[in-house]
SERO-4910 file (N, C-alpha, C, O; in steps of 0.05 Angstrom, whole numbers):
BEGIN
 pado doro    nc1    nc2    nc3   cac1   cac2   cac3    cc1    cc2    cc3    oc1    oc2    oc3
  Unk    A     17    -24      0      0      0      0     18     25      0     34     26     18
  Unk    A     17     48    -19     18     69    -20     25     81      3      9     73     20
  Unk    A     42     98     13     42    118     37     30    144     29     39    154      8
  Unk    A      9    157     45     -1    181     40     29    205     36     49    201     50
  Unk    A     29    222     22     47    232     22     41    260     33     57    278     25
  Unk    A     23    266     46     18    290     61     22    282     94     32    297    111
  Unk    A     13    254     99     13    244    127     42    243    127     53    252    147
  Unk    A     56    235    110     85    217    117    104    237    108    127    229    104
  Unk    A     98    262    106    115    285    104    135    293    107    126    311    121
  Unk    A    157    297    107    177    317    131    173    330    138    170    351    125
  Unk    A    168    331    169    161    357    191    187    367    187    203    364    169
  Unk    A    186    389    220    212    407    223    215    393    254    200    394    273
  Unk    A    231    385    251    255    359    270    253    383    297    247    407    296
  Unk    A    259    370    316    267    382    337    292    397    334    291    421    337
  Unk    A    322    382    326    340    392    319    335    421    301    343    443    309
  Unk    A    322    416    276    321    434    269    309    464    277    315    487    275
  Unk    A    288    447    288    276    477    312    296    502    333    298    526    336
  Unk    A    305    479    345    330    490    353    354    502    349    371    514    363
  Unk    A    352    495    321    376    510    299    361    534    301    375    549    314
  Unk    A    333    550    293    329    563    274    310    576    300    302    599    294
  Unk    A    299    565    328    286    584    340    294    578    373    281    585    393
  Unk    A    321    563    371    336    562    403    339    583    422    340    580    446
  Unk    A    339    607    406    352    627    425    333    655    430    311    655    420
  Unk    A    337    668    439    328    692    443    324    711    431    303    724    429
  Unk    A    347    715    421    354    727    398    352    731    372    353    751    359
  Unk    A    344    691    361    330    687    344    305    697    346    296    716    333
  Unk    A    292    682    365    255    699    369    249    727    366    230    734    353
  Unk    A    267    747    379    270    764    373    280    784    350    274    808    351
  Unk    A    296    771    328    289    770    308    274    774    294    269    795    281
  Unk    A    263    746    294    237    741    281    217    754    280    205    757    259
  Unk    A    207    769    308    187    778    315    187    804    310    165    815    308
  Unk    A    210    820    307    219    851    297    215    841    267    204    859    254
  Unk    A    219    818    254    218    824    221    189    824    216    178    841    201
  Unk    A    176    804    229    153    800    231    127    828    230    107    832    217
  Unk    A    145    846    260    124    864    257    130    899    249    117    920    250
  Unk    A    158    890    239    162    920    222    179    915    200    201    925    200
  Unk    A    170    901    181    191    893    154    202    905    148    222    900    134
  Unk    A    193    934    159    207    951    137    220    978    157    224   1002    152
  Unk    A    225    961    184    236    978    194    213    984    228    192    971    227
  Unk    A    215    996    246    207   1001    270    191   1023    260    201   1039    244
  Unk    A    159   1026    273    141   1048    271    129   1048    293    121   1029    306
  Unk    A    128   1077    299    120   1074    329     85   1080    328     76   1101    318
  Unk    A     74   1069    335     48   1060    339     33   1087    351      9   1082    350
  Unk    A     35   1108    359     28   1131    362     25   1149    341      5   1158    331
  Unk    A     62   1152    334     59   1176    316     76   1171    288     87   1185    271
  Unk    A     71   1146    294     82   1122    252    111   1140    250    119   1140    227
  Unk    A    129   1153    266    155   1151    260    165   1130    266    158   1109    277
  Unk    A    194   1144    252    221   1112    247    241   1122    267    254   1105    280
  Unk    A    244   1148    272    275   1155    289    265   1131    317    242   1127    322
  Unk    A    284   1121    328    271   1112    352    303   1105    365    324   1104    352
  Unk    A    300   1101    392    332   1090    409    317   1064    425    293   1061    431
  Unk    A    344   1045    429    335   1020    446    345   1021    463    366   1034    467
  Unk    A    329   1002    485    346    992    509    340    962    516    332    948    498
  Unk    A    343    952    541    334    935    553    324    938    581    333    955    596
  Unk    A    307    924    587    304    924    616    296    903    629    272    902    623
  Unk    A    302    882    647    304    856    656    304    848    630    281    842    625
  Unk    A    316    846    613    326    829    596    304    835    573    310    824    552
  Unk    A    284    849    572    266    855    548    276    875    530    295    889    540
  Unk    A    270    879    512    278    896    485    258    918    481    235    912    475
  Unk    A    265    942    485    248    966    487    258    993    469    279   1005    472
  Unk    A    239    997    454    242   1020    431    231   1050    449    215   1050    468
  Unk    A    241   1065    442    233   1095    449    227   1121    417    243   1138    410
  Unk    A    210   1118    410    204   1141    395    224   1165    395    231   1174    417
  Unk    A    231   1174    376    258   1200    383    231   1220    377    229   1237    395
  Unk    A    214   1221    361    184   1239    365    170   1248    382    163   1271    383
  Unk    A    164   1228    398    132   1228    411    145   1210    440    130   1209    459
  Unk    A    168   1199    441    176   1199    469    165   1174    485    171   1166    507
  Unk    A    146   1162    464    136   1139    467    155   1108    467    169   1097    451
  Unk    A    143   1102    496    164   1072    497    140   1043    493    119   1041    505
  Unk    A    149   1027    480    136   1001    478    162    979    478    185    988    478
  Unk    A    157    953    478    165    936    485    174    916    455    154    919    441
  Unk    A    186    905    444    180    881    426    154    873    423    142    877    403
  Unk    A    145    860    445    119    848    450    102    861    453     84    855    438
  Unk    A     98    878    466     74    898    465     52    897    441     64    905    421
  Unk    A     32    892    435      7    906    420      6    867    404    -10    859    387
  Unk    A     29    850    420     20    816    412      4    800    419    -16    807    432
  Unk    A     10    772    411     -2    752    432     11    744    458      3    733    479
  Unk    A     38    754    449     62    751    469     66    767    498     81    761    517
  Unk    A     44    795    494     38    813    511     35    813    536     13    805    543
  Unk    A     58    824    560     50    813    581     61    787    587     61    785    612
  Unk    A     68    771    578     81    748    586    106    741    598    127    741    585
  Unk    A    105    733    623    137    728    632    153    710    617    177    710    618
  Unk    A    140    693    602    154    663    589    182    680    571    182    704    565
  Unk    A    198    666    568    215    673    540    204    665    514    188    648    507
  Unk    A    214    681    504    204    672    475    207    648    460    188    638    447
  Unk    A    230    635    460    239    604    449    223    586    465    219    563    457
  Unk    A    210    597    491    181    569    507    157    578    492    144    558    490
  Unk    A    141    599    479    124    609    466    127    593    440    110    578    431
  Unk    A    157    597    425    160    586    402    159    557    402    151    543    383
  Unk    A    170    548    427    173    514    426    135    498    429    126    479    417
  Unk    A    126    514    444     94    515    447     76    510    424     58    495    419
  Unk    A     91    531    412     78    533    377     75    505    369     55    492    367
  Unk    A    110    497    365    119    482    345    105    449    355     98    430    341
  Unk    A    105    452    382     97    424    397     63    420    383     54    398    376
  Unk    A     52    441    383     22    440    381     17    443    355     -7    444    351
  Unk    A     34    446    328     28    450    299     47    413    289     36    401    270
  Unk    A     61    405    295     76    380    295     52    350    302     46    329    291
  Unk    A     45    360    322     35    332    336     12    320    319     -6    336    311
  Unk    A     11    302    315    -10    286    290    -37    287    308    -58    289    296
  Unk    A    -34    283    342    -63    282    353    -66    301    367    -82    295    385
  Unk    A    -58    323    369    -63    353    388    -50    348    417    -61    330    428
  Unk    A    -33    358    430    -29    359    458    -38    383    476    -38    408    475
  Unk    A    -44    367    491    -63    372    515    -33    392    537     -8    390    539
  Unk    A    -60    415    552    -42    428    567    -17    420    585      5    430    589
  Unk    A    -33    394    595    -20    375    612      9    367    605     29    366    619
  Unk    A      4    362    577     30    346    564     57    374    552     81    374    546
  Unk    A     35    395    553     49    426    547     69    429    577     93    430    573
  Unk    A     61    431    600     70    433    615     93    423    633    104    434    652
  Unk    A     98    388    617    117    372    631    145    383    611    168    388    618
  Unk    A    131    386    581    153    392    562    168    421    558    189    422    545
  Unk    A    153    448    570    161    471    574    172    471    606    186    491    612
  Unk    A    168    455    624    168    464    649    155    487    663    165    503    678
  Unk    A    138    486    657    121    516    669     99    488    684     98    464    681
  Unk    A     81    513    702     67    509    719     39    504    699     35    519    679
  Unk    A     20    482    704     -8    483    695    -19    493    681    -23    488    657
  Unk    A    -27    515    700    -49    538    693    -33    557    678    -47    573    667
  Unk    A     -6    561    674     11    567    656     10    562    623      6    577    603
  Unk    A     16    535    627     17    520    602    -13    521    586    -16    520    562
  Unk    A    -33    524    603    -62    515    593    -74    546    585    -94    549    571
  Unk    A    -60    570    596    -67    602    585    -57    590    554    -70    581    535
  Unk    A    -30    593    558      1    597    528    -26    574    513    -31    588    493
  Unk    A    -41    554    511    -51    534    501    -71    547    481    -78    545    457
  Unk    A    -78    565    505   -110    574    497   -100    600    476   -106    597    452
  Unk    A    -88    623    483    -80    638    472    -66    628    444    -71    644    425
  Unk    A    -60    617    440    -45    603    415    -69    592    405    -71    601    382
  Unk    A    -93    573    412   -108    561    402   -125    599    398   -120    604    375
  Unk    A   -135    616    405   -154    638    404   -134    651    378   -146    659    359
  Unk    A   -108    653    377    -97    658    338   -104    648    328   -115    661    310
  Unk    A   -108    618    324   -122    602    302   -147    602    294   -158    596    273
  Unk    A   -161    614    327   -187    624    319   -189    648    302   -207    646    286
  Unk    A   -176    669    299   -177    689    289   -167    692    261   -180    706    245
  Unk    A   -144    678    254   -132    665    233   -152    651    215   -153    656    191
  Unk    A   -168    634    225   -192    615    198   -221    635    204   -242    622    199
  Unk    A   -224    661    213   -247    664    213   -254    679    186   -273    694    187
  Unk    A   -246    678    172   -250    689    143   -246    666    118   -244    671     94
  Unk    A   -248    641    130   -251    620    117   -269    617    105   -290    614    117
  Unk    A   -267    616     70   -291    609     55   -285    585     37   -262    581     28
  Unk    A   -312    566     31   -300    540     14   -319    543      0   -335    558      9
  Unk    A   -326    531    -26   -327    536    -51   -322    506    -65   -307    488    -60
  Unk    A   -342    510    -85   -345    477   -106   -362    465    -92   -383    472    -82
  Unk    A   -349    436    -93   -363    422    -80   -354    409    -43   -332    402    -36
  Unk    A   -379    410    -23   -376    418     -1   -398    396     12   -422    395      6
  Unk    A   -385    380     30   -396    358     42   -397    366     64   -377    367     78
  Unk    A   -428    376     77   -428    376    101   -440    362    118   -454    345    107
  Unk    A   -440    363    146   -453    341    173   -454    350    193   -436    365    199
  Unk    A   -474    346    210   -487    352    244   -467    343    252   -455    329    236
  Unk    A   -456    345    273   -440    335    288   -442    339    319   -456    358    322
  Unk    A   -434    328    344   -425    335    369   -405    333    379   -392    315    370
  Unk    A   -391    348    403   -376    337    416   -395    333    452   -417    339    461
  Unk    A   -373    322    460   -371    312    490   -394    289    489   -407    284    469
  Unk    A   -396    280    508   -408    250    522   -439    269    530   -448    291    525
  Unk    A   -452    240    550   -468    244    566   -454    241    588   -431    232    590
  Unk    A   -473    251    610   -470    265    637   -470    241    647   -486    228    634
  Unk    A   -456    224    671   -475    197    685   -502    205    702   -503    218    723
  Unk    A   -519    196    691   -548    204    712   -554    227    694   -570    242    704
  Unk    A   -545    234    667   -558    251    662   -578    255    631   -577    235    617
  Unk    A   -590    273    624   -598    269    598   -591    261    576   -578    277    561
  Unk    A   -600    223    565   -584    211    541   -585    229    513   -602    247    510
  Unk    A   -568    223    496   -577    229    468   -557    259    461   -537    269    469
  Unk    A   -582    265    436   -574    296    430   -582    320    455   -571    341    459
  Unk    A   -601    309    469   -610    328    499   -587    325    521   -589    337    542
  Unk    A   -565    310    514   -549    321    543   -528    340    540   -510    342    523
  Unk    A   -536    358    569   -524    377    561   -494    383    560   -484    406    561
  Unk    A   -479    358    558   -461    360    560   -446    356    535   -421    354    535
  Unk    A   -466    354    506   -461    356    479   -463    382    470   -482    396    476
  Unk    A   -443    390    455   -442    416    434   -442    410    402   -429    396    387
  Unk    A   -463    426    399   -471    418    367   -449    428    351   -434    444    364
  Unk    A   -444    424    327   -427    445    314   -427    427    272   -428    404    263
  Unk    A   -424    450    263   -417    436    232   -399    441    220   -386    462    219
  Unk    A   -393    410    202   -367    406    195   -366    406    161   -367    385    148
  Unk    A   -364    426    152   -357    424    125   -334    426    106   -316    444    108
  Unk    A   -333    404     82   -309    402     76   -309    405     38   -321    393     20
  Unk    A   -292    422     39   -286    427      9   -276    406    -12   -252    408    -13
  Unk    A   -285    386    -31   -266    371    -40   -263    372    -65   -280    384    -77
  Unk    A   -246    363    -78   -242    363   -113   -267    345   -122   -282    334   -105
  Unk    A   -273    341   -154   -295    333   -160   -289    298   -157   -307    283   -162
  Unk    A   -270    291   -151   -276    262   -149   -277    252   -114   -281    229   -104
  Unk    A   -273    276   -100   -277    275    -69   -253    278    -53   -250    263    -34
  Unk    A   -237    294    -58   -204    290    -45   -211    310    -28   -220    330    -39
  Unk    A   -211    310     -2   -211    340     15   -197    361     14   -173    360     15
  Unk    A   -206    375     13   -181    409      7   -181    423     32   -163    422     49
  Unk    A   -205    440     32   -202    450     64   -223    442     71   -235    423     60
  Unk    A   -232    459     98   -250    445    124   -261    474    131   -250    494    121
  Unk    A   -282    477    148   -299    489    166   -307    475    183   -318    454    178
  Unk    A   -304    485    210   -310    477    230   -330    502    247   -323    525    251
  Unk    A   -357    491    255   -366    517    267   -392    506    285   -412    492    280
  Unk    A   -383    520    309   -399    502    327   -419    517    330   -414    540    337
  Unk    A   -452    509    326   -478    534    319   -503    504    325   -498    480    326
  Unk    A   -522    515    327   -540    495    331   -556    488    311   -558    505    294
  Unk    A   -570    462    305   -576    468    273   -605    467    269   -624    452    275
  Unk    A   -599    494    255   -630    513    252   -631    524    225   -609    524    215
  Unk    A   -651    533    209   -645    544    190   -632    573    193   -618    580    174
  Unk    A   -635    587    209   -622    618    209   -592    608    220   -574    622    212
  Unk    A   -584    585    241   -558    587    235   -545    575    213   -522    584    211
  Unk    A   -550    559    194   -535    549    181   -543    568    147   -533    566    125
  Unk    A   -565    587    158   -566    605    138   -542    625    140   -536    639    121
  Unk    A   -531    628    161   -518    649    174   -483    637    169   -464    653    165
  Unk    A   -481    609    169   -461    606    164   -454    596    137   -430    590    133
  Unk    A   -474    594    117   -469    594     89   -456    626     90   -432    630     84
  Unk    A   -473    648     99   -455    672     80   -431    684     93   -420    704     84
  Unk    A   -420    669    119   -392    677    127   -366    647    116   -341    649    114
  Unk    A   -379    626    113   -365    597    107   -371    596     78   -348    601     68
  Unk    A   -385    594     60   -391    590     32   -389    611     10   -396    634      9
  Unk    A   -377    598     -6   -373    627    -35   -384    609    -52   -381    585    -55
  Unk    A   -403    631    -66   -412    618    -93   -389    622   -120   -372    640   -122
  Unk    A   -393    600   -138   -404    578   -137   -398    557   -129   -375    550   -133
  Unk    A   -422    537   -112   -418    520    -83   -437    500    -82   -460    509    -80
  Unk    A   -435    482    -84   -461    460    -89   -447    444    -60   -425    436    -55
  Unk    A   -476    445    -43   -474    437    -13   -487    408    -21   -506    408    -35
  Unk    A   -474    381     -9   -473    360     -6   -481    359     22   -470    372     40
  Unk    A   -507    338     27   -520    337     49   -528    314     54   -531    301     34
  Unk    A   -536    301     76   -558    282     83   -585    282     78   -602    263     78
  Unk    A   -587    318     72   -624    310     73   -634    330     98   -656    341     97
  Unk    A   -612    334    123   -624    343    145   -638    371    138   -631    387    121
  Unk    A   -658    375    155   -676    398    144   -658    427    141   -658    437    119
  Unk    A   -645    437    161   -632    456    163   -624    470    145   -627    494    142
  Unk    A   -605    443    123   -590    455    102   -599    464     81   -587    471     60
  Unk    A   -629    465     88   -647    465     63   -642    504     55   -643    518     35
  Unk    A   -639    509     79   -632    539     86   -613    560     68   -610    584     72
  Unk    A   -599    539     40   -581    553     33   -585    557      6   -571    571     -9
  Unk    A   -612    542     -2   -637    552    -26   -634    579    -29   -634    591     -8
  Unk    A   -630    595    -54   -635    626    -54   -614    635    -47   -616    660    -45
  Unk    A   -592    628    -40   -566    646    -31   -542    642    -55   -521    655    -56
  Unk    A   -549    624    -73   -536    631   -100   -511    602    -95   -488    601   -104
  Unk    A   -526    580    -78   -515    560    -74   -531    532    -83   -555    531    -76
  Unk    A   -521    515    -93   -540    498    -95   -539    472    -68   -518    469    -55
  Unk    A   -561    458    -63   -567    434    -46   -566    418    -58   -578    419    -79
  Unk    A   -552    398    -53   -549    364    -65   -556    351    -49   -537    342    -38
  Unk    A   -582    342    -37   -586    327    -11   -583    302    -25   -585    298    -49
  Unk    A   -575    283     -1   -575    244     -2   -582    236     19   -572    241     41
  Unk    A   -599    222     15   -619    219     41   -611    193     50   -619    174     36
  Unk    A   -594    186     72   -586    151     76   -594    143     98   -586    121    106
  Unk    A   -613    161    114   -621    147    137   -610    148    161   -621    138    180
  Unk    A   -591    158    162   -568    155    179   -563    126    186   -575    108    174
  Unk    A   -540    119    210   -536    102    219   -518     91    214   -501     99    230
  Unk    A   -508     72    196   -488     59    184   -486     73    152   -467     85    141
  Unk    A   -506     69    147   -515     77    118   -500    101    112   -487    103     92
  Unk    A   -502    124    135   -498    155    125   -460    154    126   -444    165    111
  Unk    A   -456    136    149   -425    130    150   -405    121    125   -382    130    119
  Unk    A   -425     97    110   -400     86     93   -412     91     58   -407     78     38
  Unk    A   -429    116     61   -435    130     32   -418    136     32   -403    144     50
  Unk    A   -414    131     -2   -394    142    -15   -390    177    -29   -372    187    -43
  Unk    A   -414    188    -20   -417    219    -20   -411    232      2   -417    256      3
  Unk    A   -398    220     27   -399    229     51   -363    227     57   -356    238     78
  Unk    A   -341    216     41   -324    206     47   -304    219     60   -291    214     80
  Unk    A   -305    237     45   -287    270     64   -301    273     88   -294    257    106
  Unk    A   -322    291     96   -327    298    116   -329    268    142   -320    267    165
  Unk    A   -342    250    128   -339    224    153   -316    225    159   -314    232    183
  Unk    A   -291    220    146   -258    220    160   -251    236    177   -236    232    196
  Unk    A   -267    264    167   -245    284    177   -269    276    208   -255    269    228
  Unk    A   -291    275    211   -302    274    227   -294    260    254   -292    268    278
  Unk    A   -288    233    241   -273    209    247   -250    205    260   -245    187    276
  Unk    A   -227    234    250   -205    236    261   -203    254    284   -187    250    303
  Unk    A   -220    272    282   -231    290    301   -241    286    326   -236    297    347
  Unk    A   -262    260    317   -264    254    355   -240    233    363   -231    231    386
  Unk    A   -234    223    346   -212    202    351   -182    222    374   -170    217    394
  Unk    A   -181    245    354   -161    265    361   -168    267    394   -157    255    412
  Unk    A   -186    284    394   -199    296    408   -199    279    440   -190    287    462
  Unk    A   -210    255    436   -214    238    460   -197    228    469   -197    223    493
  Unk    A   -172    219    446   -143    204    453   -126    228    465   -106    221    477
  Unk    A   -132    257    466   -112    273    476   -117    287    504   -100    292    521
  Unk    A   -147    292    505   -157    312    525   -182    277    541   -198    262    530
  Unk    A   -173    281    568   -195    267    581   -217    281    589   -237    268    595
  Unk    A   -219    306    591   -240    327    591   -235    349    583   -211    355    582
  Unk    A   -263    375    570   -251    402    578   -280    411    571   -300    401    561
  Unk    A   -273    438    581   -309    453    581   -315    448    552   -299    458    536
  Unk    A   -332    438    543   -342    440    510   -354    451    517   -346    448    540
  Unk    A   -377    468    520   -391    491    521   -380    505    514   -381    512    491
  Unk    A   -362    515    534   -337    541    539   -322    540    516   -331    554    498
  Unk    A   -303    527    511   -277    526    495   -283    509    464   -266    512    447
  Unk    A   -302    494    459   -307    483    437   -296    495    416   -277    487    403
  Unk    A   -310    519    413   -298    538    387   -268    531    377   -258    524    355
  Unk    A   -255    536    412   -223    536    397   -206    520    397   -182    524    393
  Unk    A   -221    490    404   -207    470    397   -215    455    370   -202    437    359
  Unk    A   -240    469    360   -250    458    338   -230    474    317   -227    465    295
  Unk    A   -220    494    325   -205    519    303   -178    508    297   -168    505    275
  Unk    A   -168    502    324   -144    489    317   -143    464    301   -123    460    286
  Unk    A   -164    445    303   -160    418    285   -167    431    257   -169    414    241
  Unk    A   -172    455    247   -189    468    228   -157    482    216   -150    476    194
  Unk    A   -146    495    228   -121    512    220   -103    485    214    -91    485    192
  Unk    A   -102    463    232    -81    449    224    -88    437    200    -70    438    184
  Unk    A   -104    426    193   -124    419    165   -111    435    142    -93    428    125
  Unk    A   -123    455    145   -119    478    125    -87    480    110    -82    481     86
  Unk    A    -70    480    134    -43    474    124    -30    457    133    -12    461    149
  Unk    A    -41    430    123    -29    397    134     -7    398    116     14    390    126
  Unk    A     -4    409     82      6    405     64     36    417     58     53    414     40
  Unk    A     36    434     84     65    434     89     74    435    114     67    456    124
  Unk    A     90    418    132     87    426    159    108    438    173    107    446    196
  Unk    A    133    441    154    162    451    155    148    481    155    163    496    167
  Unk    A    126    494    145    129    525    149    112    527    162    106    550    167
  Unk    A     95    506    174     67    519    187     80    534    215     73    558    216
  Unk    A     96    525    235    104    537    265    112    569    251    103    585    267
  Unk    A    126    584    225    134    607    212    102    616    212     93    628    231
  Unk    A     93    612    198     64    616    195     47    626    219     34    646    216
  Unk    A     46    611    246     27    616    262     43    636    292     34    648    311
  Unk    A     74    629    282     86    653    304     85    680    285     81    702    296
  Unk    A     87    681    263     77    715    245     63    716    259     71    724    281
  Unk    A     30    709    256      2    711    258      5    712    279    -14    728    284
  Unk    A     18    705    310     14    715    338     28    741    341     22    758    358
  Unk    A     50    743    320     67    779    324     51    792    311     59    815    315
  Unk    A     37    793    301     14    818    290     -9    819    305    -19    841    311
  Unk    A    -21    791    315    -47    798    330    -46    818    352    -27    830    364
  Unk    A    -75    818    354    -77    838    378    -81    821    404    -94    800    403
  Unk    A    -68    831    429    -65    821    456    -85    794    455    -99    789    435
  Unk    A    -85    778    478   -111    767    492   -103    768    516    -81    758    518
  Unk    A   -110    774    532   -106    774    567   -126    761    576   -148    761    565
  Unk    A   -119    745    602   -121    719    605   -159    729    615   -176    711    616
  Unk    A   -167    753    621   -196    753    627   -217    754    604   -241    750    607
  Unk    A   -200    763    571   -204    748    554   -210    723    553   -233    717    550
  Unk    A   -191    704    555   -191    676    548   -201    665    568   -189    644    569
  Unk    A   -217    666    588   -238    661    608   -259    664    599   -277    647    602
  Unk    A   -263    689    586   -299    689    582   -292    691    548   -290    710    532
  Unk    A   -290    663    546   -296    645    520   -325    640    512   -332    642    488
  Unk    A   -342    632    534   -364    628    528   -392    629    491   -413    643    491
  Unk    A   -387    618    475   -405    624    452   -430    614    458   -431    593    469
  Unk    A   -454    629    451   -479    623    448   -489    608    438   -492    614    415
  Unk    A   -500    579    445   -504    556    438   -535    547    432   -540    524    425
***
């Protein structure tokens, strides 16, 4: 048998990581090319004259204009953070590498930081990826499915009624003979105004939506998309159609991921941004030597998250 040649890839080696983001210096680097290519602008008054210093060991610009001091990190994701930068970077790389997602837990033995440490740097890194695919649109042909996460409660309400399931849908872009391209992930309840709502932020016409049949999707009639329903009954049936083949896998790999890495976590609360991350890593499985370059840019440009941010996560369910 064939080896997938996207699964069986060349990552970027530990060694190599450490060649290219070991030091301090490097990160810092990086993170100055990152967020002034073309030189230092001071965020007040967009001059260039500026003088440096340090202070406990941070890197600090002074405006020769406006007298204004900021930090490297300042206005990042990095903001505020005691960590060094090469444990932020190694964070990255640990959590864009790993074939089944690691868990805070396993963040924390391999950075040496404390817990509730490791499980902020987790979340904050997973809330870029949220921000990073929220302008995700797919196009052609597009296999979508109901989905949940989490269990039932013990002693508590079986089925789709417990409340310890979060709905969410999973749609997947594929070539015309069914190869997956990209993914959407979006956790919403399924109604016709949400999944009307997420055709016009997730779907570009022209877009022929591949379905089960479920009523919801009927929702996307009139939006300049077409419906392909296949009605299989669910059960076994809806699993091993052969119109369903992309989205069942990715589905498939997802709770597989999902349950083999984390023994619990709020799905209510945090769903969104663990669903984002299996969604970002998707998106660019197809090279994995640049993806850690890729998602430390995208944390030196974002804007802050402070940690009373990343607490009241909460989405409307």
């Amino acid at each position: 048998m064939a080896q997938n040649k996207v699964q069986y890839q060349r990552g970027l080696s530990m060694p190599e990581f450490f060649e290219g983001y070991g030091s301090a210096e490097q990160c810092e680097a990086l993170v100055r090319g990152w967020r002034w290519p073309e030189g230092f602008s001071c965020s007040r008054c967009q001059g260039g004259w500026h003088s440096e210093f340090r202070r406990e060991g941070r890197l600090y610009f002074q405006c020769t204009g406006c007298r204004y001091q900021c930090s490297l990190l300042s206005g990042t994701v990095f903001e505020s953070s005691k960590l060094p930068l090469p444990t932020w970077f190694l964070a990255m790389h640990l959590m864009t590498q790993a074939k089944n997602n690691v868990s805070a837990l396993e963040l924390k033995r391999h950075l040496g930081v404390s817990y509730p440490t490791a499980w902020l740097l987790k979340h904050k890194i997973m809330q870029g990826m949220v921000d990073r695919e929220q302008g995700r649109q797919l196009t052609g042909r597009v296999e979508i499915d109901d989905a949940y996460l989490g269990g039932e409660v013990h002693g508590g309400k079986a089925g789709r009624g417990s409340p310890n399931k979060v709905p969410f849908v999973a749609a997947v872009q594929t070539t015309e003979s069914g190869q997956a391209v990209l993914m959407c992930l979006s956790q919403r309840p399924f109604t016709k105004e949400s999944i009307r709502d997420f055709a016009r932020s997730s779907l570009a016409a022209p877009a022929t939506l591949v379905s089960d049949g479920l009523g919801c999707f009927t929702a996307v009639r009139g939006m300049g998309i077409l419906h392909e329903p296949h009605v299989t009954g669910g059960g076994t049936a809806s699993v091993s159609s052969p119109d369903f083949v992309a989205v069942n896998t990715v589905l498939g790999n997802i709770k597989t991921s999902l349950s083999g890495t984390y023994h619990a976590f709020g799905f209510r609360k945090y769903a969104h941004r663990y669903l984002s991350q299996v969604q970002y890593l998707f998106n660019r499985r197809f090279d994995l030597r640049a993806i850690l370059g890729r998602l430390a840019r995208a944390a030196s440009r974002a804007a802050p998250c402070p940690r009373g941010a990343v607490l009241a996560a909460e989405l409307p369910c």
